[in-house]
C-alpha positions in Angstrom: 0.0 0.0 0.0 1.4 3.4 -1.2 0.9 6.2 1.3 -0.4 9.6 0.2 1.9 11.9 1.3 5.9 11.2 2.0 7.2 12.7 4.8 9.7 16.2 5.1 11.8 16.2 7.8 14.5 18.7 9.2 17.0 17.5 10.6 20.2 19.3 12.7 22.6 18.1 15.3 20.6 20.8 17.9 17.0 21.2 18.6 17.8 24.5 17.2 19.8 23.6 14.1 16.7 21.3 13.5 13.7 24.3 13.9 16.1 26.2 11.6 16.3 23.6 9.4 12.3 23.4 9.5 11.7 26.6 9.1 13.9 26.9 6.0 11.6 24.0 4.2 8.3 25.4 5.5 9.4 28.8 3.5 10.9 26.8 0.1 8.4 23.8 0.3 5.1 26.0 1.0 4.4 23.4 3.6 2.9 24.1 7.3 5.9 23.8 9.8 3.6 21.4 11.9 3.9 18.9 8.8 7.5 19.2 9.2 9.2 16.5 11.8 11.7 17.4 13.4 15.0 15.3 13.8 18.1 15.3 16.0 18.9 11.9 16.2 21.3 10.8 12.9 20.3 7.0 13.5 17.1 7.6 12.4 18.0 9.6 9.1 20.4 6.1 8.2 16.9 3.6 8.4 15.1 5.9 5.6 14.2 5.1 2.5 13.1 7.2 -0.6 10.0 5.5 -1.0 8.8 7.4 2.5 10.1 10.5 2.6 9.8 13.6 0.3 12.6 15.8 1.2 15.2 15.6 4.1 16.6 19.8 5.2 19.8 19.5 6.8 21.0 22.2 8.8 25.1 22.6 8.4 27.5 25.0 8.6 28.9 25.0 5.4 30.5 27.2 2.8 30.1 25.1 0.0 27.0 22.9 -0.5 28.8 20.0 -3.2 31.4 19.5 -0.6 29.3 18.7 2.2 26.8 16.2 0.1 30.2 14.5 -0.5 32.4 14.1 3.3 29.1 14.2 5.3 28.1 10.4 5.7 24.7 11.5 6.2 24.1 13.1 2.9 26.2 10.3 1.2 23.7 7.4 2.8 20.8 9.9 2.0 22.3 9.6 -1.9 22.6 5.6 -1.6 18.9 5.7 -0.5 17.5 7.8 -3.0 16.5 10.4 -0.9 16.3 13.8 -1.8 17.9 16.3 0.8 19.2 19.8 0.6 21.9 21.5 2.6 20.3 24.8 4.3 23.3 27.0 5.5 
């Protein structure tokens, strides 16, 4: 059974990096903050697939978007899964 919506989800190593992070997507996505789940635990981000979630927001501190999708393991299992994410600075 497919479900109707896939999940958005911010996600930051703080509670605050994480709001940020939600905030951000709730601007660029058009989407209600309370439909966006907030995440600070990285083990749940590496049991994800594609197939449930929409878009993963990452909150970093980062000057240059291409390296951090490349040395952050995060983003690189995020790639291996086929899930979309962006890098909000």
């Amino acid at each position: 059974m497919m479900k109707a919506t896939k999940q958005i989800i911010a996600y930051g190593l703080t509670q605050e990096d994480a709001l940020a992070a939600q905030r951000s997507l709730a601007n660029t996505t058009k989407c209600a903050m309370e439909n966006i789940t907030i995440i600070t635990d990285p083990t749940i981000i590496y049991t994800l697939s594609g197939e449930d979630i929409s878009l993963v927001g990452v909150k970093a501190h980062a000057t240059d978007q291409s390296q951090w999708s490349q040395l952050m393991p995060l983003c690189r299992q995020m790639k291996a899964q086929n899930i979309k994410f962006q890098i909000i600075k």
